[in-house]
C-alpha positions as CSV (number, residue, x, y, z in Angstrom):
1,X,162.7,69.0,-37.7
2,X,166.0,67.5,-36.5
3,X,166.4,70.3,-33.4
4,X,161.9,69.6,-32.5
5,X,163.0,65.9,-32.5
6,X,166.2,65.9,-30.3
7,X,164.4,68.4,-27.8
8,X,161.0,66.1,-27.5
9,X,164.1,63.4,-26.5
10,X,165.4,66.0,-24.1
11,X,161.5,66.1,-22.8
12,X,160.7,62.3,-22.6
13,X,164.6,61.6,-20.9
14,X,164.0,64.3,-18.3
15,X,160.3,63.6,-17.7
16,X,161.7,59.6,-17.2
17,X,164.2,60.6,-14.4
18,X,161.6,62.6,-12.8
19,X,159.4,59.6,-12.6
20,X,162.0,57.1,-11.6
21,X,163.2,59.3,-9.3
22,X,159.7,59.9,-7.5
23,X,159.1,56.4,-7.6
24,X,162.2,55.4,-6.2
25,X,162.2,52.6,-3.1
26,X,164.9,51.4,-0.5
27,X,164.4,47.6,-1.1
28,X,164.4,45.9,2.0
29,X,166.2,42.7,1.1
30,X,169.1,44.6,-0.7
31,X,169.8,46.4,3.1
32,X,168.7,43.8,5.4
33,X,168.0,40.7,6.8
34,X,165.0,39.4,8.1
35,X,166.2,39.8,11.4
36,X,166.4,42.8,14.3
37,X,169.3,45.3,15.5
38,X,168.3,46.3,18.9
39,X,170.2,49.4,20.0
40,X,170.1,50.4,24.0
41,X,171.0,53.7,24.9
42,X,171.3,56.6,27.7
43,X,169.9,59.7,27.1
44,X,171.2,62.2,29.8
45,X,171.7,65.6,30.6
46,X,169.5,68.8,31.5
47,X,167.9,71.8,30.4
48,X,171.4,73.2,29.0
49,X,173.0,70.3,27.5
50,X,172.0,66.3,26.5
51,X,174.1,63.7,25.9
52,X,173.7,60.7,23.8
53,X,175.8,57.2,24.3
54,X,175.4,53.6,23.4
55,X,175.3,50.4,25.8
56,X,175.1,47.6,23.9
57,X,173.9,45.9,21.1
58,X,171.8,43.0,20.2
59,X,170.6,40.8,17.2
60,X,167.5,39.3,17.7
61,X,165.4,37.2,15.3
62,X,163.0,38.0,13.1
63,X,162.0,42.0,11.9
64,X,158.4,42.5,12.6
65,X,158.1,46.3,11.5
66,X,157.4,48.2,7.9
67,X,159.5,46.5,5.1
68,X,158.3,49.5,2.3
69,X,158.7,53.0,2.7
70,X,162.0,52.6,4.8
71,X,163.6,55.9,4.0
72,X,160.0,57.7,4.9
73,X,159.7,60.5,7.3
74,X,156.2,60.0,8.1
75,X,155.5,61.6,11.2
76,X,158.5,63.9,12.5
77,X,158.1,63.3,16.4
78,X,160.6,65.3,18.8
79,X,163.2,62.8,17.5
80,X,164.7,60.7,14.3
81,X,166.7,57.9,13.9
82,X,168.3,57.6,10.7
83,X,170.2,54.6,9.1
84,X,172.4,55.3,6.3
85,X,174.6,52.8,4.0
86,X,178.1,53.3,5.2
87,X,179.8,52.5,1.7
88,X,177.3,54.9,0.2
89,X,175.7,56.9,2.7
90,X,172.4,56.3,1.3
91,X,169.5,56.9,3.4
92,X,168.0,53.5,4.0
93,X,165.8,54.0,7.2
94,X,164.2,56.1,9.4
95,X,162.5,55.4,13.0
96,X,160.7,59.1,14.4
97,X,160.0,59.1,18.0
98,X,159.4,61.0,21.2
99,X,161.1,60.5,24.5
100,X,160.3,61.1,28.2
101,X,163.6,61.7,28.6
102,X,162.6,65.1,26.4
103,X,159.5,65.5,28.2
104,X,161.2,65.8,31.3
105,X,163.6,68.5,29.8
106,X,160.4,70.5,30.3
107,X,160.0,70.4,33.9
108,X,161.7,72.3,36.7
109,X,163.8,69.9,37.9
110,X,165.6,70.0,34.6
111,X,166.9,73.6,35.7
112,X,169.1,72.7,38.2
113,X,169.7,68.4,38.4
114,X,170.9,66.1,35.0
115,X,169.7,62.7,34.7
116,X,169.5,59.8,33.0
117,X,167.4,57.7,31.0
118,X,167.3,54.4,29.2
119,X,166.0,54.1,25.5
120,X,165.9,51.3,23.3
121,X,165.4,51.4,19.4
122,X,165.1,48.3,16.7
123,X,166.0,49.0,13.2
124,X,165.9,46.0,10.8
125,X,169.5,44.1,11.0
126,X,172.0,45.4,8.3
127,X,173.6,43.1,5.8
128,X,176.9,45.7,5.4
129,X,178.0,48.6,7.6
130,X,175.4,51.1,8.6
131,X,175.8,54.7,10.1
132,X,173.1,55.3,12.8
133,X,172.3,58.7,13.5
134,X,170.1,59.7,16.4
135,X,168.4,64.0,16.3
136,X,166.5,65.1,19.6
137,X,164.7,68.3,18.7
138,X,163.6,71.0,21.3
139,X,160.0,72.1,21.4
140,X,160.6,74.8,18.3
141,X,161.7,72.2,15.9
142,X,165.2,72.8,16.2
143,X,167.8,70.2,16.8
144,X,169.3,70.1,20.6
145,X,171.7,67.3,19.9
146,X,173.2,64.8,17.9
147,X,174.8,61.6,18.2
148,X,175.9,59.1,14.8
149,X,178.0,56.2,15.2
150,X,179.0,53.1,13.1
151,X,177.7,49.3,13.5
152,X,179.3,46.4,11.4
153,X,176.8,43.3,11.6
154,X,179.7,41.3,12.2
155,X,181.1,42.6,14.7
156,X,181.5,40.4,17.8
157,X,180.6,42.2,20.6
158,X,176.8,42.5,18.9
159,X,175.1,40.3,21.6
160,X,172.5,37.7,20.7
161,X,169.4,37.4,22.2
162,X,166.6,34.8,22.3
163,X,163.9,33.9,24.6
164,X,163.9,35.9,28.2
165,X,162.2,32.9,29.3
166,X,158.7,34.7,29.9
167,X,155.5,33.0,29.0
168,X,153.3,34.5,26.2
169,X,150.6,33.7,23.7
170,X,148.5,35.5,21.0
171,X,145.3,37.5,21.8
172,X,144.5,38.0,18.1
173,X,147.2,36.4,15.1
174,X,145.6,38.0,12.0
175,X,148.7,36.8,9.6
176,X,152.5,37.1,9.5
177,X,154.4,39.4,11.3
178,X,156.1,41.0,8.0
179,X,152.2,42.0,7.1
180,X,150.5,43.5,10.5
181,X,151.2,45.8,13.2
182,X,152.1,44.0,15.6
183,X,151.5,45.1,19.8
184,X,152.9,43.3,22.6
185,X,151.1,43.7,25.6
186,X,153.2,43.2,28.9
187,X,152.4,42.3,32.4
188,X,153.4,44.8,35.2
189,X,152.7,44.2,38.8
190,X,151.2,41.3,38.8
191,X,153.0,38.2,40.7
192,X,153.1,34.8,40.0
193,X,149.6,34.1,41.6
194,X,148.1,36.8,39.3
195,X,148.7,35.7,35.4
196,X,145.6,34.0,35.3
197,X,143.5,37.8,35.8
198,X,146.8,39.6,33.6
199,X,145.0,37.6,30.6
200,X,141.7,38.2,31.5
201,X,142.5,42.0,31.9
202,X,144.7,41.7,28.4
203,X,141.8,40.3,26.6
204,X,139.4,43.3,27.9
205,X,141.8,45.5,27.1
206,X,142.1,44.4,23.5
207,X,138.4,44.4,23.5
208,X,138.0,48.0,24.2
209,X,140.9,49.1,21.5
210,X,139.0,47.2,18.5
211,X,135.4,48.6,20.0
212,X,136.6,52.1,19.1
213,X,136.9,53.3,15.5
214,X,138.7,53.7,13.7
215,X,140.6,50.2,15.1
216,X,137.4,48.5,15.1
217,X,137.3,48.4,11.1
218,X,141.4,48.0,10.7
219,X,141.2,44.6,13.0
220,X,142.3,42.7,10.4
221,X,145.3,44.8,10.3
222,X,146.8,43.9,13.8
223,X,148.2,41.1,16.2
224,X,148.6,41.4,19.8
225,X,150.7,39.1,21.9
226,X,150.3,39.3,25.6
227,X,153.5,38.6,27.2
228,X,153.4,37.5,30.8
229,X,156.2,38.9,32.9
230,X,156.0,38.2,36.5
231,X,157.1,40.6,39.5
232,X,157.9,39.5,42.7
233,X,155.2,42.0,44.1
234,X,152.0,42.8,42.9
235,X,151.4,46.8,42.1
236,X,153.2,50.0,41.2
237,X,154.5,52.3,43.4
238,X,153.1,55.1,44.9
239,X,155.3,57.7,46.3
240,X,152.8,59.8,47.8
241,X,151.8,57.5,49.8
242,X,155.4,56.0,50.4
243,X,154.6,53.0,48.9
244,X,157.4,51.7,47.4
245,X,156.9,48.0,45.8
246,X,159.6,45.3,43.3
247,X,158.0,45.0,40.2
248,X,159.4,43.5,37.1
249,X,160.0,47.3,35.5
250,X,159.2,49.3,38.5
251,X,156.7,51.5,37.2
252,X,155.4,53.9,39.7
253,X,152.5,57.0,39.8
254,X,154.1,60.8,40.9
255,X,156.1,61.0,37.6
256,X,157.2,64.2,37.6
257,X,155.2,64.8,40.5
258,X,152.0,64.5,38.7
259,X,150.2,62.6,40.6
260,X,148.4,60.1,37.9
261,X,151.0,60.5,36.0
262,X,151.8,56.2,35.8
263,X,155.3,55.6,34.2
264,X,158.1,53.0,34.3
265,X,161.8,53.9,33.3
266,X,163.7,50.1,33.0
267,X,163.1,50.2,29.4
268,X,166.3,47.5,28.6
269,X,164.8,45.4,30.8
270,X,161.6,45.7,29.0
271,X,162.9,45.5,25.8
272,X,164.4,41.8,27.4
273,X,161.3,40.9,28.4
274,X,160.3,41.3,24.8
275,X,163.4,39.5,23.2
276,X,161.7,36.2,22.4
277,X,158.3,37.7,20.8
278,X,158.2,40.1,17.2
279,X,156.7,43.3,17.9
280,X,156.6,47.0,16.6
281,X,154.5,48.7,19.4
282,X,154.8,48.0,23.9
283,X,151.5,48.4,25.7
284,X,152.7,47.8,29.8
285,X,149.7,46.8,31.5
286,X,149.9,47.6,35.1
287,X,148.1,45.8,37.9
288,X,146.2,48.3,39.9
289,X,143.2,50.1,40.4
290,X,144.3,53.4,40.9
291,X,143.6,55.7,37.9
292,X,146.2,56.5,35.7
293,X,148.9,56.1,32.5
294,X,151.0,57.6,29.9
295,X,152.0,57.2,26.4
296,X,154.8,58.5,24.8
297,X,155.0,58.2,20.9
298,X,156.8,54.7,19.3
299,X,158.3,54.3,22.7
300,X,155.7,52.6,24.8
301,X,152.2,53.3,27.1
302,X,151.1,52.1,30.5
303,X,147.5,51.9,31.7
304,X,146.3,50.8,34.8
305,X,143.9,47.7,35.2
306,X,141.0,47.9,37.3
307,X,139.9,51.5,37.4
308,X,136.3,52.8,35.8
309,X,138.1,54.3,33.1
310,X,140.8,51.8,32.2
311,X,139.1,51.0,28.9
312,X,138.9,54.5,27.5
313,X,142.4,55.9,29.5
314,X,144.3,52.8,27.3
315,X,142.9,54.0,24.0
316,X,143.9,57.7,24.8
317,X,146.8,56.9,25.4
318,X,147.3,54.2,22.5
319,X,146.6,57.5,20.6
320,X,149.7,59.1,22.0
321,X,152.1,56.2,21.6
322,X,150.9,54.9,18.2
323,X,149.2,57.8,16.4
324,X,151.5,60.4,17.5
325,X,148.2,62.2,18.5
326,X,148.1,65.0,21.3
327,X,146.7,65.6,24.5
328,X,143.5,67.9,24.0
329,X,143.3,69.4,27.5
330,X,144.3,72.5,28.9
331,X,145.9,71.6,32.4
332,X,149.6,69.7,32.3
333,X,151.7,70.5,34.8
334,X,155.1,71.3,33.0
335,X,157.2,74.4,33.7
336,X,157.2,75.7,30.4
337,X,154.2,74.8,27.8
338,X,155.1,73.3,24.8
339,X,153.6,74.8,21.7
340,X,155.1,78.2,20.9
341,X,153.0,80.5,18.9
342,X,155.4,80.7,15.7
343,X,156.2,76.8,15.3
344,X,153.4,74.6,13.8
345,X,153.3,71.0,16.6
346,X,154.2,67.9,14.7
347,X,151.2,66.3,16.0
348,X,148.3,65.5,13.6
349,X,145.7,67.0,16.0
350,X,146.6,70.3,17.1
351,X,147.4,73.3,15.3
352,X,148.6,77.2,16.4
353,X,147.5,78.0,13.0
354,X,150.6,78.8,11.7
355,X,150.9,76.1,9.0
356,X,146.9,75.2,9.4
357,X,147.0,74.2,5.9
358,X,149.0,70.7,6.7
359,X,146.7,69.8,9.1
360,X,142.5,69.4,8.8
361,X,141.9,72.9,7.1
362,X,140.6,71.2,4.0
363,X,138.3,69.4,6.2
364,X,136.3,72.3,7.8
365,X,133.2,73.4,6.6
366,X,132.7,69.6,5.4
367,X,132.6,67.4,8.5
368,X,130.4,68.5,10.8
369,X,131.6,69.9,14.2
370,X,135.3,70.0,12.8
371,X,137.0,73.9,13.3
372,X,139.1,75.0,15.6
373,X,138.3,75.5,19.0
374,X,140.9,77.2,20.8
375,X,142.5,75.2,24.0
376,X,144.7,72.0,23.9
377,X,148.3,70.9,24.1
378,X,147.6,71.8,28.0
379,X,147.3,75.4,27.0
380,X,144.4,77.4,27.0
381,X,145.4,80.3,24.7
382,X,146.5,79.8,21.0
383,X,146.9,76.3,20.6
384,X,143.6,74.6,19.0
385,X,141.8,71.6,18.8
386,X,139.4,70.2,16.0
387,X,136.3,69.6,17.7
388,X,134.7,70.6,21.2
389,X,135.1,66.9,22.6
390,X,137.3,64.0,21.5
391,X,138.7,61.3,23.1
392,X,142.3,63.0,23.0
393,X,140.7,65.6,25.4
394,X,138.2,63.5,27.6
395,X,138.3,59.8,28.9
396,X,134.1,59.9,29.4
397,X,132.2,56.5,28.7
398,X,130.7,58.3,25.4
399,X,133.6,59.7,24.0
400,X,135.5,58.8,20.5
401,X,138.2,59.8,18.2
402,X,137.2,62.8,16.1
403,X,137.0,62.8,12.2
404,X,140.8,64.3,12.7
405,X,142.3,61.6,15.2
406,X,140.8,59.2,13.3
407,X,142.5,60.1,9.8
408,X,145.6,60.5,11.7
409,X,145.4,57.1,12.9
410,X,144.2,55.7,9.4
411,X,146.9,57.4,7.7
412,X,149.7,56.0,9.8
413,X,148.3,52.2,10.2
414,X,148.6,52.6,6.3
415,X,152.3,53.8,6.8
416,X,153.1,50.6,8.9
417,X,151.8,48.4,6.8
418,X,152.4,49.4,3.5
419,X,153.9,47.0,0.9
């Protein structure tokens, strides 16, 4: 009776760990202030060999992303940031990302010239010494490079930042920053003359996001601050044409000689534009009506402003920078596709079927119109695609996020503002 008694002890103690252990939290206010560490870096390199280095830091006020789940690894992304305890080395945060920097590891020109880019990451400000440890992954998964290096909060050189001096104000304020996801729409190509129509082209744009589900039933969910930066000349650049204009982050079409491909690089200086306002996620809105955009996933989108299909182009590619969701379409312009056939994509919405049971396997047969239909991630042959027409694949007037696109979307809004 004595040996039953001590083993149902054994039981109960081991069946206690395993539930404090699964239920175990980073607690944000034992870590951190209520303030933000933003990091600025260079990517650089080629095809062969990437490089990682630090420019400066910053400490700005107030922390306006997820204050639960910190240590969570919700969507992998082709990169990770990871903040650990320095005393401890406890894992106590973790940012996923892609880059265009990676994107443009893809093309040709990455064969034979290295470049640079700028990236900029916040991570919620550290009471005591942190490690911060940055992972770029190739297209199979693997990890191309690494970079970790130390930050003391106290250290002097960490710059503060306040107010850029750039006019903004609140398109929709749902509650506190700490308890919504929280967009910042900024102003691109338009001069001082034009702020006046960047509002009125903000609020439309808004307008069309919370139209679509599944934003238009998670409203509540969000604020958006439109933030008002003015260039000195209005519109992009367009170097096909050899137009070549000074805007306030020189955003330009022909990236990577794709014609519509509408991208801008100063990403410190847009990250200064953004020091005096809280946000989590960078919609660039840029003044023209020439058809185009990008989004690249938690680092930023652009749209342009007057074309027929701004309204439906912005939520596409809201879908890339927010949900981590990807392009549908066959055609894409790199040198090398990339979805190999043995490595299941990170993204929520495309499988090769070789680890179709993480994605929406469990939901075919009981939604109609969700399979797989073969064609997406730009390539035609085995990489697939949930349904025939979604809005990840098509910019039409009629068309909407799937059942899939819009789980995926669900499930991360959820993430971000979990409690």
């Amino acid at each position: 009776m004595k040996l039953m008694t001590y083993m149902y002890r054994v039981v109960l103690f081991v069946l206690f760990c395993s539930v404090a252990l699964e239920g175990k939290s980073i607690d944000f206010n034992s870590y951190f202030e209520d303030n933000t560490l933003r990091i600025d870096y260079i990517f650089s390199g080629n095809i062969s060999q990437q490089f990682i280095a630090v420019k400066q830091l910053y400490r700005k006020q107030k922390w306006a992303g997820r204050r639960a789940r910190l240590d969570e690894e919700f969507l992998q992304g082709n990169g990770q940031l990871y903040v650990y305890d320095h005393a401890s080395q406890e894992l106590i945060y973790v940012h996923t990302f892609s880059t265009i920097f990676q994107e443009w590891l893809m093309t040709e020109e990455a064969k034979h010239l290295s470049r640079a880019f700028e990236l900029s990451y916040n991570v919620p400000y550290p009471k005591q010494s942190v490690d911060v440890k940055i992972v770029l992954r190739d297209k199979y998964g693997e990890i191309a490079t690494t970079y970790t290096h130390t930050v003391n909060p106290k250290d002097i050189q960490i710059r503060e930042i306040g107010s850029y001096g750039v006019d903004s104000k609140y398109i929709i304020q749902n509650g506190d920053v700490a308890d919504c996801v929280d967009l910042a729409i900024v102003a691109e190509g338009y001069d001082a003359s034009q702020i006046d129509k960047f509002y009125v082209d903000c609020n439309n744009a808004v307008k069309a996001l919370f139209a679509e589900e599944p934003f238009k039933s998670m409203k509540s969910k969000f604020n958006v601050v439109a933030v008002a930066s003015v260039s000195r000349e209005s519109n992009p650049s367009v170097p096909h044409d050899n137009v070549w204009h000074d805007t306030a982050l020189h955003s330009q079409f022909d990236t990577f000689y794709t014609d519509r491909y509408l991208t801008m690089l100063d990403e410190h200086n847009l990250h200064n534009i953004l020091s005096g306002v809280p946000f989590e996620h960078i919609i660039v809105l840029v003044n023209t009506p020439i058809y185009g955009g990008g989004g690249i996933f938690n680092e930023w989108l652009t749209f342009s402003s007057d074309n027929k299909r701004t309204s439906k182009v912005f939520v596409h590619e809201f879908g890339h920078a927010y949900a981590g969701l990807a392009d549908e379409y066959v055609e894409g312009g790199f040198e090398e596709y990339p979805y190999p056939a043995d490595v299941e994509p990170w993204e929520p919405n495309i499988t090769t079927l070789k680890e179709f049971s993480k994605k929406w396997k469990n939901m075919v047969g009981k939604i109609d119109g969700v399979s797989v239909y073969e064609g997406a991630g730009y390539m035609e042959k085995g990489c697939y695609r949930p349904v025939d027409v979604c809005l990840m694949r098509s910019v039409q007037d009629n068309d909407k996020f799937c059942p899939v696109c819009s789980k995926a979307i669900k499930d991360i809004t959820s993430f971000y503002t979990s409690k």
